[in-house]
Backbone as JSON, one array per atom type, in Angstrom:
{
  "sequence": "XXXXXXXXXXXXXXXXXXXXXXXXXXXXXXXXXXXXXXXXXXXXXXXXXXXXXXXXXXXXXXXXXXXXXXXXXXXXXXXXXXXXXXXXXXXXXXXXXXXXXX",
  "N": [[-76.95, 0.73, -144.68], [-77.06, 0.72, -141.51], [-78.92, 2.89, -141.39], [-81.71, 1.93, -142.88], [-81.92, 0.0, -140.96], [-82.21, 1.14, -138.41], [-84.77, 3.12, -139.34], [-86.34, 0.39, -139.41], [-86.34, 0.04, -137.09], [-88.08, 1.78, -135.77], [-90.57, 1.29, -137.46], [-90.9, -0.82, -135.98], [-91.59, -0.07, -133.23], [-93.81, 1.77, -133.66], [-95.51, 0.08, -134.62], [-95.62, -1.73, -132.43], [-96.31, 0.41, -130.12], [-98.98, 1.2, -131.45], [-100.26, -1.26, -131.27], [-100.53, -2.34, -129.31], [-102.28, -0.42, -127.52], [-104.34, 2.29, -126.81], [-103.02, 3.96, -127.18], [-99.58, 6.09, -126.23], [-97.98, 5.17, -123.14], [-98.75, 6.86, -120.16], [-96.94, 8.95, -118.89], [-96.03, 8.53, -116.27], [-96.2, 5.46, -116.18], [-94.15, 4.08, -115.05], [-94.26, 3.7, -112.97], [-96.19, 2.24, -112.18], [-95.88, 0.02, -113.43], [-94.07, -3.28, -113.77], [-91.0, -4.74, -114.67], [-90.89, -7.44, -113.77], [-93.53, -7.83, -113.38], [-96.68, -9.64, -113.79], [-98.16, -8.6, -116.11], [-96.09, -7.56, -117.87], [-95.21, -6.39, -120.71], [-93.46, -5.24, -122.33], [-90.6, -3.03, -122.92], [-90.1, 0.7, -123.34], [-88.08, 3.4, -124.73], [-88.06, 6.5, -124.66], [-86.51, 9.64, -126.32], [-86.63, 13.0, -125.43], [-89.01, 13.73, -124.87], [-92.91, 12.16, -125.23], [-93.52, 11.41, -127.19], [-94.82, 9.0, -130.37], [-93.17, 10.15, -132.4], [-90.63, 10.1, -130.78], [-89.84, 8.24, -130.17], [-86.75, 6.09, -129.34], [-86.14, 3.28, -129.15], [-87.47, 0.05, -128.4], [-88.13, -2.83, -126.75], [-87.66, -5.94, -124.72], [-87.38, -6.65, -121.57], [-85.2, -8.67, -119.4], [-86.31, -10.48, -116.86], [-84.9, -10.24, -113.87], [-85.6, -11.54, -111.38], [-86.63, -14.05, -112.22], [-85.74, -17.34, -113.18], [-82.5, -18.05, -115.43], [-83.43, -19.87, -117.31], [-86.07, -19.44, -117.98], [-86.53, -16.99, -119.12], [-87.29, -14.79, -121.38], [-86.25, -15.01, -124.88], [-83.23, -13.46, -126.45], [-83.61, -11.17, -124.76], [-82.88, -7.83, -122.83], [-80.61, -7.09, -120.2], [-79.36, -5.52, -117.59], [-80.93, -2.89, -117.56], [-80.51, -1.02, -115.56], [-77.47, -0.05, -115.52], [-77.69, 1.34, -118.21], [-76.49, 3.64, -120.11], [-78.54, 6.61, -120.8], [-78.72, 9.38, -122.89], [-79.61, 12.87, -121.43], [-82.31, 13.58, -121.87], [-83.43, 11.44, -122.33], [-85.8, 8.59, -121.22], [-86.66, 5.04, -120.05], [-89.6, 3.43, -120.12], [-91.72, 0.83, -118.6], [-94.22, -0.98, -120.23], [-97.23, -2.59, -119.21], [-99.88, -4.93, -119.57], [-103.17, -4.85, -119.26], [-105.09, -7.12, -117.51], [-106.91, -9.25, -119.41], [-110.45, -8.99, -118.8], [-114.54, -10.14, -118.77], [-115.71, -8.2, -118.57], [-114.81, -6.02, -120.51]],
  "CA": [[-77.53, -0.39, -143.97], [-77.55, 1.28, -140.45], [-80.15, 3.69, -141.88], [-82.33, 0.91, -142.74], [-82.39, -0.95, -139.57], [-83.16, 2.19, -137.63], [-85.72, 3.29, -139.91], [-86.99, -0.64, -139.28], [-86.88, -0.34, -135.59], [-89.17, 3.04, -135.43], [-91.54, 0.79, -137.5], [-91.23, -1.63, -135.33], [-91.83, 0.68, -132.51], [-94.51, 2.03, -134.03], [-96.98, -1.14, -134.72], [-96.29, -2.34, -130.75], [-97.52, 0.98, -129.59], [-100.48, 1.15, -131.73], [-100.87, -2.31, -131.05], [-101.08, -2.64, -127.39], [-103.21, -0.24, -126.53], [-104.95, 3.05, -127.29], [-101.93, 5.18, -127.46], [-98.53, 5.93, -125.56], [-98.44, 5.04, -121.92], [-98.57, 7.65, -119.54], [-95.41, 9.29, -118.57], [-95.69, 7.55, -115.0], [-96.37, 4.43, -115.98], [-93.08, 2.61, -114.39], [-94.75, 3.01, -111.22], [-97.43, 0.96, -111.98], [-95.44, -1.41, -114.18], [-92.82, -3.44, -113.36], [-90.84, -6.22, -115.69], [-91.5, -8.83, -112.66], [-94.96, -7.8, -113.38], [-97.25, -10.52, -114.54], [-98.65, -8.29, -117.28], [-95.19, -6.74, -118.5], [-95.05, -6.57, -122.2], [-92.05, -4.66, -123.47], [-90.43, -0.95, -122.44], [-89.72, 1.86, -124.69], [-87.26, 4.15, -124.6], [-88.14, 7.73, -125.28], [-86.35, 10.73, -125.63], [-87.0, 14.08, -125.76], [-90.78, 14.15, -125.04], [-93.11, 11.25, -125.15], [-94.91, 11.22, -128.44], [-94.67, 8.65, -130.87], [-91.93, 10.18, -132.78], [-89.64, 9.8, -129.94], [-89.29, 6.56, -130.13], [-86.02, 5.38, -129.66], [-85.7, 1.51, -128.87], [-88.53, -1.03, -127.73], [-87.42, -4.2, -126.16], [-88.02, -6.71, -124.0], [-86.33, -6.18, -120.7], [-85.15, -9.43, -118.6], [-86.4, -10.57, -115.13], [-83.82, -10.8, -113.0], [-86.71, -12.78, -110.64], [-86.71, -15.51, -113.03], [-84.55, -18.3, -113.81], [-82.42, -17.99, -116.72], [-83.99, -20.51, -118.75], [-87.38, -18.69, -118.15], [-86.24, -15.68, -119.82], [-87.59, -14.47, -123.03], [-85.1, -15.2, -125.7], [-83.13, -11.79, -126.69], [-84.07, -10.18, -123.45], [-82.51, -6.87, -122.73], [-80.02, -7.09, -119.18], [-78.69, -4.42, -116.92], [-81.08, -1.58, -117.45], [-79.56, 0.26, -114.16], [-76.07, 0.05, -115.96], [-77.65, 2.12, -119.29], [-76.12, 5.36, -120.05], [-78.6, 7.1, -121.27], [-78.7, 10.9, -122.85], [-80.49, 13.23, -120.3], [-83.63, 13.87, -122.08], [-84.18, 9.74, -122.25], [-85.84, 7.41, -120.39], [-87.51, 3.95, -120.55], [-90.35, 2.92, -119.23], [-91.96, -0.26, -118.72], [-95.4, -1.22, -120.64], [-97.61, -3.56, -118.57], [-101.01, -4.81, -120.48], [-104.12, -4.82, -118.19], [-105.96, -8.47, -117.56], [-108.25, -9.04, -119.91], [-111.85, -9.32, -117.72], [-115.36, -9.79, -119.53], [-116.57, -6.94, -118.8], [-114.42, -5.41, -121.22]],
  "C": [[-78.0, 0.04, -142.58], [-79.12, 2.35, -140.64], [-81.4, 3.01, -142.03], [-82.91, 0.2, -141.81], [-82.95, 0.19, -138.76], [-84.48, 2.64, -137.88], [-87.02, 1.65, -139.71], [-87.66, -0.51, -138.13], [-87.78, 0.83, -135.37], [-90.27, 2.22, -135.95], [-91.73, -0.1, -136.26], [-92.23, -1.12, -133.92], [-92.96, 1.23, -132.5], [-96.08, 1.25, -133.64], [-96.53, -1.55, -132.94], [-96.83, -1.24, -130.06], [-98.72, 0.99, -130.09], [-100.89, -0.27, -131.74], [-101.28, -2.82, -130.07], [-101.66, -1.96, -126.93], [-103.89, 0.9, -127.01], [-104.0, 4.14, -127.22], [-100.76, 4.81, -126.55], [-98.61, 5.89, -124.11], [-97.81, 6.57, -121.31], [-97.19, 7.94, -118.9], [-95.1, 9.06, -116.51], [-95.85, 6.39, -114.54], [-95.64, 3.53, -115.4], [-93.47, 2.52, -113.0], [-95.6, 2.25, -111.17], [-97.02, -0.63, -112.94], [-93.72, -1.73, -113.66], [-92.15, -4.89, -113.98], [-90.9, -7.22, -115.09], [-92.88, -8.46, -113.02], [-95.99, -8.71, -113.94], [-98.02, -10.29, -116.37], [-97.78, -7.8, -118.45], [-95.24, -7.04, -119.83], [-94.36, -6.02, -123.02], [-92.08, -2.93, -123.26], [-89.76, -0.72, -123.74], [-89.17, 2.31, -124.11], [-87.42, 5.38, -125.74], [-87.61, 8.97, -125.04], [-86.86, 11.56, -126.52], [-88.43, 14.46, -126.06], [-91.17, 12.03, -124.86], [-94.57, 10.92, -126.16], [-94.22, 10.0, -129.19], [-93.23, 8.47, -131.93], [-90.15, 10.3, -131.86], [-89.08, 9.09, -129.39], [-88.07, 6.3, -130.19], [-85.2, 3.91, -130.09], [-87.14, 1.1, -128.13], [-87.87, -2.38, -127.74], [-88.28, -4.75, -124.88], [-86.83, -6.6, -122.64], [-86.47, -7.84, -119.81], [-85.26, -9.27, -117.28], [-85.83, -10.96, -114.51], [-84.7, -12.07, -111.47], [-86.68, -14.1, -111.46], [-85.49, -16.0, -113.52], [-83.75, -17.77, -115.08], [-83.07, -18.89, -117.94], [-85.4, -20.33, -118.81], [-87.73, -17.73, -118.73], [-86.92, -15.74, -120.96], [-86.0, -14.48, -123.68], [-84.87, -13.46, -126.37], [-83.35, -10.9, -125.85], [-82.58, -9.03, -123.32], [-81.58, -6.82, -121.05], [-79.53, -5.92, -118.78], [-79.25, -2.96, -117.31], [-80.84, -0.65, -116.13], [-78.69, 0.53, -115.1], [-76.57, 0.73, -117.48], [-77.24, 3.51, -119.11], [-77.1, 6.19, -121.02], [-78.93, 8.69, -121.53], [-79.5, 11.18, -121.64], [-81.55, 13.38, -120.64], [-83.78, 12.22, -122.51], [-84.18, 9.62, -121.23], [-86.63, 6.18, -121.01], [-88.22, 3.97, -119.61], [-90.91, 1.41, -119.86], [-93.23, -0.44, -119.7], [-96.66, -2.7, -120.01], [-99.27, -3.86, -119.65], [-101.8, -4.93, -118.95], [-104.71, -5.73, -118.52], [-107.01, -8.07, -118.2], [-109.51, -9.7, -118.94], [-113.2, -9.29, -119.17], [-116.28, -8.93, -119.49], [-115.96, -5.78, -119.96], [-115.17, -5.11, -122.73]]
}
């Protein structure tokens, strides 16, 4: 069963990167994104490189700026307080306003 769900969550992982944008965000994107950010749309957690298959976890990370009953339901708390390995990190994923010049 654990096998399963993991194997779920890489799909999962999967379809929101190739769904938000034209590939994996740049490996300095948390400076330009930030989960107070108006555009934030869900961090990954990658170790050991930052390709696709290094997907570990995608989530929704809670804004400690916002109320609790503003929260996204299931939100993710206390990323300071994660332990994770040394070759992980997360970063944030922000989308960019859609404009019509696009």
């Amino acid at each position: 069963m654990f096998a399963t769900f993991k194997i779920k969550k890489r799909i999962l992982a999967l379809l929101v990167l190739v769904g938000c944008g034209d590939g994996l965000p740049d490996k300095n994107i948390d400076r330009e994104c930030r989960v107070h950010d108006a555009g934030y749309s869900h961090t990954v957690i990658f170790c050991g490189g930052f390709e696709s298959d290094n997907v570990e976890d995608v989530f929704i990370a809670c804004d400690i700026r916002r109320p609790r009953d503003e929260q996204f339901e299931g939100c993710v708390t206390g990323l300071d307080l994660m332990d994770l390995d040394s070759d992980c990190e997360f970063q944030h994923v922000c989308m960019k306003p859609w404009t019509e010049d696009q």
